[in-house]
C-alpha positions as CSV (number, residue, x, y, z in Angstrom):
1,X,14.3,-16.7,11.5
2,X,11.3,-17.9,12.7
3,X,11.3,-21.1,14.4
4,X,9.3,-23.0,12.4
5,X,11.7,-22.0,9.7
6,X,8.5,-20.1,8.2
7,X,9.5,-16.8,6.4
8,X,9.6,-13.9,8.0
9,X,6.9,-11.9,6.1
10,X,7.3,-7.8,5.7
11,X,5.9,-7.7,2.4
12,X,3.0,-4.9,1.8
13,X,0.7,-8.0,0.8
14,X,0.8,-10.8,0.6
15,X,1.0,-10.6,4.9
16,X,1.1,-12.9,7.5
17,X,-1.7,-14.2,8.7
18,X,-2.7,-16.0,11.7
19,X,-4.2,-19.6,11.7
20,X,-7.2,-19.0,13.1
21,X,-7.9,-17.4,9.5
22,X,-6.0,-19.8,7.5
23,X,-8.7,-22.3,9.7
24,X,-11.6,-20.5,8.4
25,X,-10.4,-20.4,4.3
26,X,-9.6,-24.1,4.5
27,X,-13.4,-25.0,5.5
28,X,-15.6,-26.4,2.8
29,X,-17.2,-24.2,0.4
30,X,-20.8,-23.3,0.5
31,X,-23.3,-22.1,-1.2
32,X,-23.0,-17.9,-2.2
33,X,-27.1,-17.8,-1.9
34,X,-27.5,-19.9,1.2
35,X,-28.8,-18.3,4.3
36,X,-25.7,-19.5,6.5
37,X,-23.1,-17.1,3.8
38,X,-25.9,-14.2,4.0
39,X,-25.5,-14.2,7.2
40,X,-21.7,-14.3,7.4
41,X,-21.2,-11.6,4.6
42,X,-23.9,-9.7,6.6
43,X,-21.8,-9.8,9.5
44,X,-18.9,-8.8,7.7
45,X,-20.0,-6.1,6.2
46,X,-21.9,-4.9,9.5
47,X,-18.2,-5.0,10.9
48,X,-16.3,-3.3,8.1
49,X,-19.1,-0.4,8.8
50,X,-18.3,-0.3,12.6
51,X,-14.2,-0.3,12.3
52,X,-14.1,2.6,9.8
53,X,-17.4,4.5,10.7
54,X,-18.5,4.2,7.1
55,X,-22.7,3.8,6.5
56,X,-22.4,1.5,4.1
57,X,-19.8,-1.1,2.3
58,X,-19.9,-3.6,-0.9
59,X,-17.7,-6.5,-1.5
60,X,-16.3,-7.4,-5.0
61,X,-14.5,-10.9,-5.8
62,X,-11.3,-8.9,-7.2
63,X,-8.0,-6.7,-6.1
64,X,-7.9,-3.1,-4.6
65,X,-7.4,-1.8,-8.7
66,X,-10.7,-3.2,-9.1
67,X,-12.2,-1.3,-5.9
68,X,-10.6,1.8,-7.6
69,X,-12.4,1.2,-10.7
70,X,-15.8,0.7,-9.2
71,X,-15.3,4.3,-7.8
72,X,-14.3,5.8,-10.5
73,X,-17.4,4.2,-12.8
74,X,-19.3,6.4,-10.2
75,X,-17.2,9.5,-10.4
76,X,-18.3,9.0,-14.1
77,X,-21.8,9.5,-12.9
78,X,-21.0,13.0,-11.2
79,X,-21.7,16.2,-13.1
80,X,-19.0,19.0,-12.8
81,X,-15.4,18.3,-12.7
82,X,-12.6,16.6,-10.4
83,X,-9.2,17.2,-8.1
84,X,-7.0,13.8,-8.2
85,X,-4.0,14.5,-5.5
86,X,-1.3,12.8,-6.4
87,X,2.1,12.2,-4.1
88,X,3.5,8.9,-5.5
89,X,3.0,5.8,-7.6
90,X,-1.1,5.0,-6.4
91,X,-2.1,9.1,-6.5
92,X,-0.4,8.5,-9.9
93,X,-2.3,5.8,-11.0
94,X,-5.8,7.0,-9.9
95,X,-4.9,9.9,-12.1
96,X,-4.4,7.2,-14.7
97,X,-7.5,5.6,-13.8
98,X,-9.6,8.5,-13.9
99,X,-8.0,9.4,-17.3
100,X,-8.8,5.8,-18.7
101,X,-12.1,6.7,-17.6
102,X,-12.4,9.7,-19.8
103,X,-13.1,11.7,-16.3
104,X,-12.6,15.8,-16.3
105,X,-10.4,16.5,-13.7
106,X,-7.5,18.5,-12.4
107,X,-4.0,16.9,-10.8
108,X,-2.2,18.6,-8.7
109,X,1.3,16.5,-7.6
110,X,3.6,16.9,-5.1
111,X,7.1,15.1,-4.4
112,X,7.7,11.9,-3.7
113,X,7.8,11.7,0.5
114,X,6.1,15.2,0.5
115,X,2.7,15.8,1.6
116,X,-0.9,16.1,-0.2
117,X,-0.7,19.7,-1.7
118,X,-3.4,21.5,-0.1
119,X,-2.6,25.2,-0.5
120,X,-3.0,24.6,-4.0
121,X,-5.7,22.7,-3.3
122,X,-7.7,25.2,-2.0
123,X,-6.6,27.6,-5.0
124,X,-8.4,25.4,-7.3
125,X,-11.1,24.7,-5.3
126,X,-11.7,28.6,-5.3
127,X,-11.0,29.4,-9.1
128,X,-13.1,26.3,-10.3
129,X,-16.3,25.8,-8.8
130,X,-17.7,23.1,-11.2
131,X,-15.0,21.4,-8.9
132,X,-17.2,18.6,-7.3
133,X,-15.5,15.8,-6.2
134,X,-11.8,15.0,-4.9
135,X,-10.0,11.5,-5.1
136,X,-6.7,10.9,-3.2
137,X,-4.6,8.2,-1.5
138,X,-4.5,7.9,2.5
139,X,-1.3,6.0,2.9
140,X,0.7,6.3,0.0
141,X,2.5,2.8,0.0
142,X,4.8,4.1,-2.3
143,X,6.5,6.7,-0.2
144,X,5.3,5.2,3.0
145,X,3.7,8.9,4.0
146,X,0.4,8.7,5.9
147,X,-2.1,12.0,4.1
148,X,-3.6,13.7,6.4
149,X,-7.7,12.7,5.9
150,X,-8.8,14.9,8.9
151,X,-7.6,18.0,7.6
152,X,-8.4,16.9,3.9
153,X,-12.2,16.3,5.0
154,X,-12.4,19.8,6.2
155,X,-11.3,21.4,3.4
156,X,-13.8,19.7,1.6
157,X,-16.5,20.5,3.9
158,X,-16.1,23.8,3.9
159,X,-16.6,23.7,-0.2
160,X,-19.5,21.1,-0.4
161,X,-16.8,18.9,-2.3
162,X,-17.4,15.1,-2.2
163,X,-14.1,13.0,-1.2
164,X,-13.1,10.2,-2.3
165,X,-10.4,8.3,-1.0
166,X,-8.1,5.3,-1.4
167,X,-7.9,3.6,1.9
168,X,-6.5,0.3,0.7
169,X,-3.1,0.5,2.5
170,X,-4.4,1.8,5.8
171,X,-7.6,0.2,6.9
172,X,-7.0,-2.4,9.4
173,X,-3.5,-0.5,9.9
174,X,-3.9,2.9,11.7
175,X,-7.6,4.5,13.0
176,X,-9.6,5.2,9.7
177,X,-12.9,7.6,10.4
178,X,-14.7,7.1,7.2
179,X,-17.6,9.7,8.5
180,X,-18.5,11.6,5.5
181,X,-16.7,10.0,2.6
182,X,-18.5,9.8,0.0
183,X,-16.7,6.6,-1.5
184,X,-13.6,4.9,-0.1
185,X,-11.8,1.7,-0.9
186,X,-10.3,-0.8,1.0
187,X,-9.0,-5.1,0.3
188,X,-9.3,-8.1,2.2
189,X,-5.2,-8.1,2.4
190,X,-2.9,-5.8,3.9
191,X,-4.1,-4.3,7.3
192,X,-6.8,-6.3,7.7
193,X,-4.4,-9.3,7.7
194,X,-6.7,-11.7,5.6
195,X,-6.2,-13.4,2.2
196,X,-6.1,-11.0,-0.6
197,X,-9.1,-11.4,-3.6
198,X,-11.6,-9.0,-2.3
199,X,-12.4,-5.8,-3.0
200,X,-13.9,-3.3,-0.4
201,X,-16.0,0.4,-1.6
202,X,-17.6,1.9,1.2
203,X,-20.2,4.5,-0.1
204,X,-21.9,7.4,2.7
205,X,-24.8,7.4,0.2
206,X,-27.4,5.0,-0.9
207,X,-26.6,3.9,-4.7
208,X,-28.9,2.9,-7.0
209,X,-28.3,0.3,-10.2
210,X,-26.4,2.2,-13.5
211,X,-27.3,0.4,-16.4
212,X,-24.9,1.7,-18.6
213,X,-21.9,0.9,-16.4
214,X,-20.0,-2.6,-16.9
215,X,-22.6,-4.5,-14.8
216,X,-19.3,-6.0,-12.6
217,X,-18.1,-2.1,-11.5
218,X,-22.1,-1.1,-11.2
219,X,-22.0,-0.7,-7.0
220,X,-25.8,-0.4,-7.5
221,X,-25.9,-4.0,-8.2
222,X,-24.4,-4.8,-5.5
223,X,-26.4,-2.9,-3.4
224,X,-29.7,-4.1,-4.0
225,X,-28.4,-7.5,-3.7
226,X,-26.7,-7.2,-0.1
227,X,-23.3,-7.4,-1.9
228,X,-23.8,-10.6,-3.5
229,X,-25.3,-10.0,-7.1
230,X,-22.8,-12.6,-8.9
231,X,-20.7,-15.9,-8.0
232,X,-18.2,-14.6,-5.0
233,X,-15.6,-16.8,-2.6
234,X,-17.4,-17.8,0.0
235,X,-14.0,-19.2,1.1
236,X,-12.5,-15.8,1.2
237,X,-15.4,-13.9,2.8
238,X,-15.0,-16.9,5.9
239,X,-11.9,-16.0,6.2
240,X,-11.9,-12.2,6.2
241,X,-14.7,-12.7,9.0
242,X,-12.3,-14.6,10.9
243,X,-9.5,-11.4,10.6
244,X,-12.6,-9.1,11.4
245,X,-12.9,-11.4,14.8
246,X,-9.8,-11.1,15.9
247,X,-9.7,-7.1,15.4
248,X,-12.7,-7.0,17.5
249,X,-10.9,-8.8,20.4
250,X,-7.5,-6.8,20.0
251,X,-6.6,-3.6,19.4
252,X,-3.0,-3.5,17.7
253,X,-2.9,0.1,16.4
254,X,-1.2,1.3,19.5
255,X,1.5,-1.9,19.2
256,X,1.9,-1.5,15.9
257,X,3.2,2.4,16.3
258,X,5.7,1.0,18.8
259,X,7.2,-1.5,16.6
260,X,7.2,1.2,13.9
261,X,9.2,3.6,16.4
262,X,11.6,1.0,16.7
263,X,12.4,-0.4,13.5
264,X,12.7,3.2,12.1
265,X,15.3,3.8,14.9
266,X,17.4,0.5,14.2
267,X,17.1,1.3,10.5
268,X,18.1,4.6,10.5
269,X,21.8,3.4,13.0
270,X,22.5,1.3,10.2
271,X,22.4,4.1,7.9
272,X,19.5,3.6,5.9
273,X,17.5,6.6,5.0
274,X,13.5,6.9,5.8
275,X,11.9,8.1,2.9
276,X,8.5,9.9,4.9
277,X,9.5,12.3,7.6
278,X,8.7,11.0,10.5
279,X,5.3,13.9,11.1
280,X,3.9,12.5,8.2
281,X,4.9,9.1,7.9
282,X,2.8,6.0,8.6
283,X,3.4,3.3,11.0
284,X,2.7,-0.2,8.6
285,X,5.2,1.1,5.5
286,X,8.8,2.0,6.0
287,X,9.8,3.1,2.1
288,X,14.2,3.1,2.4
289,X,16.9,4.3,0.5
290,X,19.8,1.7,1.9
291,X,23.5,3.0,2.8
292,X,25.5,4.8,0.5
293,X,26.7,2.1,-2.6
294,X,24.3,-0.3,-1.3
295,X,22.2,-1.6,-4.0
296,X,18.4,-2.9,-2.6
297,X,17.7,-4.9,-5.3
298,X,20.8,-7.1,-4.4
299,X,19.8,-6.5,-0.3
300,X,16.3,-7.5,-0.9
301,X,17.6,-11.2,-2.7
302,X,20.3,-11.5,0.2
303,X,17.6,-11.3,3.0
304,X,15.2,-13.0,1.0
305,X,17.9,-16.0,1.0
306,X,17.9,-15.9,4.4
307,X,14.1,-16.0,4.8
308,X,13.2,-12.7,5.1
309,X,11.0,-10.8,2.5
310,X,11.0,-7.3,2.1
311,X,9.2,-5.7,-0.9
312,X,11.5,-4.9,-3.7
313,X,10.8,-5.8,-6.7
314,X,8.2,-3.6,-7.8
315,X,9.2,-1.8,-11.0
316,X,9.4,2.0,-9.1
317,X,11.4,0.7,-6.1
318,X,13.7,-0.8,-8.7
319,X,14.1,2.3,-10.3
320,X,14.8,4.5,-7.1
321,X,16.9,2.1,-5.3
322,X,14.0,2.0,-2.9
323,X,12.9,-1.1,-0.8
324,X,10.5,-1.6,1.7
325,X,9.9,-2.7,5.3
326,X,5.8,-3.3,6.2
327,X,4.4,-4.2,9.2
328,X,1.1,-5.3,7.6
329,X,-0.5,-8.5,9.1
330,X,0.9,-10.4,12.2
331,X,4.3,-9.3,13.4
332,X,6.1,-9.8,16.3
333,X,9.0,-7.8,18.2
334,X,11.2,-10.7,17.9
335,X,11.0,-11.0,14.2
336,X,11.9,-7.4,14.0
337,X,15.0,-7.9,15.8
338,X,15.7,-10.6,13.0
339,X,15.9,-8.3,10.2
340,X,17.7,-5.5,11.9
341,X,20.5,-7.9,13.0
342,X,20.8,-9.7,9.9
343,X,20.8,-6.0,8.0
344,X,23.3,-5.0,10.3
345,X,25.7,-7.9,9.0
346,X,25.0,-7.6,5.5
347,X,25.8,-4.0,5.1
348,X,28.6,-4.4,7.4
349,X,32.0,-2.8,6.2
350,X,30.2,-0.4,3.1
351,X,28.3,-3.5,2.2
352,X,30.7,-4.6,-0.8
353,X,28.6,-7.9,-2.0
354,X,25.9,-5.8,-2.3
355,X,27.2,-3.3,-5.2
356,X,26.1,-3.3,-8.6
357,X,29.4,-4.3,-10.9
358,X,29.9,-0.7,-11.5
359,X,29.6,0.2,-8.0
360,X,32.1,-2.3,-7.3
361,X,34.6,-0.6,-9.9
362,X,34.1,2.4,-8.9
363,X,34.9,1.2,-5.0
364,X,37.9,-0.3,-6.1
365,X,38.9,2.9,-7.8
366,X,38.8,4.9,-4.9
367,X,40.9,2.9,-3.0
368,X,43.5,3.6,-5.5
369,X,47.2,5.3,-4.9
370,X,46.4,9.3,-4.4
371,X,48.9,11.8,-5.2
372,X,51.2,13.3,-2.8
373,X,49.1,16.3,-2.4
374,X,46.2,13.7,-1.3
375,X,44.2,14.0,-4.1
376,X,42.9,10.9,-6.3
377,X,45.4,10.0,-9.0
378,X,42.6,9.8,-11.3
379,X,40.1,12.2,-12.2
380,X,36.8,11.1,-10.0
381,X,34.1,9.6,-11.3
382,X,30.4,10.5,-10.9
383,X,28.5,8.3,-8.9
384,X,26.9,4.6,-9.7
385,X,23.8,4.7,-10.9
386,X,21.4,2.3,-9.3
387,X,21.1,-1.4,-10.8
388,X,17.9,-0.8,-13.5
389,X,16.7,-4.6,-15.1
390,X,13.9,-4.6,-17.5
391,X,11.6,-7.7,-18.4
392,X,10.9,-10.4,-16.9
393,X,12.0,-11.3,-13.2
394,X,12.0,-14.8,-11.6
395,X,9.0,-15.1,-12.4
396,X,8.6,-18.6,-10.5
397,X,9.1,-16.6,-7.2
398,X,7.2,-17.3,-4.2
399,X,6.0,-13.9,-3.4
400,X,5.4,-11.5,-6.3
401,X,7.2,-12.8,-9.2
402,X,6.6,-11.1,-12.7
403,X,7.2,-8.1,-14.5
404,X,9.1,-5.8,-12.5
405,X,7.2,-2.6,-14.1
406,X,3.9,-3.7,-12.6
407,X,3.8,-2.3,-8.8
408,X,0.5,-4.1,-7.9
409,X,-2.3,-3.4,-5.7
């Protein structure tokens, strides 16, 4: 652990965060219409434009969900119809998004872990030409698999389709070139290691005022008022200015990739399983399926004892046996060496303590008396079936607490 006995922090967000911003959200608030916050949420959105290549960017007081929702109120605006790509839990839920929005639209899913599918892509895009935009997720924190945007973009271009894309789990993580996007969304949290509570579109377009959209989602509003047409957190904007600085002084994409290289390595000599292939898979989420009869839900409160917080409580981890490693935030090689020496001794000899009751049983079973033929003396039985809880989870936890069902975002 840490020395200062601090938690060791690979969650997908919450992250880690340096001081320097912790500094800037302790420091008095101020007033949202004063020159001195224009100036600072000026700045940061002048920044956000210059790390992603994006034209333009607006800032909501809210969660990446939110962000989502703001693009899909404009989506709403688009004649024709949609494509909403969909390779796990967030391509799922802008499909559910879209649908809430009473948007016309085609889905086309692939497998968890598998890439974006974009020979049929490009099927529909030739059958349906009232096809005019395209919504997907970049990094798919589900699955931990980094979509291939380059290669997306150009089949768009070559249609005249707009794309839309969900960058929320890899801006401020790997290189994002948001060059002719029409809308893209981003948070405060995760890569770009700030506090979460703001919401990031960026739009390739000017955007004028909607009247009849919910006046909080209408990016219009926010355009004509330089991003502040309501109340927002003058608090949280410091701060995310503060991350922004840093970025602009180091460049941690290259170091991130290394870590990433070796934590999959360690992971994978304990026996743990790597969800994304490693072509496809992106450097800030490692998505794993533990050892054989290990449970995660049982890992991921053992290290959390310990001090060390993975994500899995989130209801579709739970239901996979899935947990998750992110380097998201501040992260050193040290801490790293923490949680693959600590895994190392707590799946140790099969990992017994960490078996569901009925794995247990059906351990003990196979160490049974075989006949003399060496077959078991009792018919096998078919394997455990990962740990499922339903309800309400500890909710007091530090990090996350709550309904297991709800993934968040």
């Amino acid at each position: 652990m840490k020395s200062s006995h601090q938690p060791i922090n690979f969650l997908p967000g919450p992250v880690a965060i340096h001081s320097e911003v912790r500094r800037a959200l302790a420091r008095p608030p101020i007033s949202h219409r004063g020159a001195a916050f224009m100036a600072t949420m000026a700045g940061v959105r002048r920044d956000l434009c210059r790390m992603t290549g994006a034209s333009q960017v607006e800032i909501l007081l809210g969660s990446g969900t939110l962000a989502n929702e703001a693009v899909a109120a404009q989506l709403s605006l688009l004649p024709g119809r949609g494509v909403v790509l969909n390779n796990g839990e967030f391509g799922a839920r802008l499909a559910s998004q879209a649908r809430r929005w009473r948007l016309s639209f085609t889905e086309l899913a692939a497998g968890w872990g598998e890439p974006l599918p974009f020979a049929e892509l490009r099927r529909t895009l030739e059958a349906d030409p009232e096809i005019r935009w395209v919504w997907a997720v970049h990094c798919e924190t589900s699955t931990g698999v980094l979509n291939d945007l380059a290669g997306l973009r150009a089949i768009l271009r070559e249609s005249g389709v707009a794309l839309c894309m969900d960058g929320i789990s890899s801006i401020g993580n790997v290189p994002v070139d948001l060059s002719g996007v029409h809308l893209a969304t981003g948070v405060s949290g995760k890569g770009l290691a700030s506090f979460p509570g703001l919401a990031l579109v960026f739009h390739a377009e000017g955007i004028e005022p909607a009247p009849h959209l919910p006046h909080y989602l209408d990016l219009g509003s926010y355009a004509r008022s330089e991003s502040v047409p309501f109340t927002t957190s003058t608090n949280l904007v410091s701060a995310l200015s503060a991350s922004l600085a840093r970025f602009a002084r180091e460049d941690g994409f290259a170091a991130r990739r290394r870590l990433a290289a070796f934590l999959r390595t360690g992971l994978e000599s304990l026996g743990f399983s790597v969800m994304a292939p490693e072509p496809i898979a992106a450097p800030m989420v490692l998505t794993l399926r533990p050892p054989p009869g290990v449970e995660a839900l049982l890992l991921g409160e053992a290290l959390e004892e310990q001090g060390i917080w993975l994500s899995y409580l989130s209801g579709y981890l739970v239901e996979r046996n899935l947990l998750q490693v992110c380097l998201m935030g501040e992260h050193q090689h040290f801490e790293v060496e923490e949680l693959l020496n600590v895994l190392a001794g707590k799946t140790r000899d099969g990992g017994d303590t960490l078996q569901s009751p009925a794995g247990r049983c059906r351990a003990r079973i196979s160490d049974l008396e075989t006949k003399t033929d060496g077959t078991p003396s009792l018919d096998p039985l078919p394997p455990a079936e990962p740990l499922r809880l339903q309800g309400e989870f500890r909710p007091g936890r530090e990090h996350g607490g709550g309904r297991l069902r709800d993934p968040g975002r």
